[in-house]
C-alpha positions in Angstrom: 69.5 108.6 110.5 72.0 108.1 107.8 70.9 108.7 104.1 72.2 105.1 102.3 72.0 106.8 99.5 75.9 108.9 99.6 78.6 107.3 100.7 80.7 108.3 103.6 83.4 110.7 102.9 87.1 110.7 104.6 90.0 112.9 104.1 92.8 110.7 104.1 96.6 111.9 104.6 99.2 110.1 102.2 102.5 109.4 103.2 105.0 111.1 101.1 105.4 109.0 97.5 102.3 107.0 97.7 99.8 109.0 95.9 102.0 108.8 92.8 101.8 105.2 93.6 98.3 104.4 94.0 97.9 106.9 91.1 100.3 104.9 88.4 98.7 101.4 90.2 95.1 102.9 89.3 95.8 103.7 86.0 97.4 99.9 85.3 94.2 98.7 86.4 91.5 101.3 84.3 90.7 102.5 87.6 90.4 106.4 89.9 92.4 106.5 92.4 89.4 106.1 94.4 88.6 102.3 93.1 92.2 101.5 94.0 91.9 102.6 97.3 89.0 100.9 98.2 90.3 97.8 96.5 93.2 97.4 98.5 91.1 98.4 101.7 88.6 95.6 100.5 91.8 93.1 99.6 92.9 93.8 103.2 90.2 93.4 105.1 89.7 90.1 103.0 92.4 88.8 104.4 91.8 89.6 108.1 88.9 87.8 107.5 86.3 91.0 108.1 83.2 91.1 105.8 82.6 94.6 105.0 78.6 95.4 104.2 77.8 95.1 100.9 76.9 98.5 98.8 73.5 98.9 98.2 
């Protein structure tokens, strides 16, 4: 059984360029690099029409 509690963790590769990127995006928006990501993942998935489960 999962603890809720602490989120999953995954290493994820960059292509070359794009951390600098989601980096200079991040800071446009007054967010970590780690809100970006998961807002364009969120954005995304939006769009395919997949409802993620909401953070508890």
């Amino acid at each position: 059984m999962q603890n809720r509690s602490t989120p999953d963790q995954y290493m994820l590769r960059l292509p070359v360029g794009w951390r600098e990127v989601v980096k200079a995006e991040a800071k446009k928006g007054h967010r970590s690099m780690n809100a970006e990501i998961l807002a364009a993942i969120e954005t995304a998935m939006r769009i395919k029409g997949v409802q993620l489960e909401k953070a508890s």
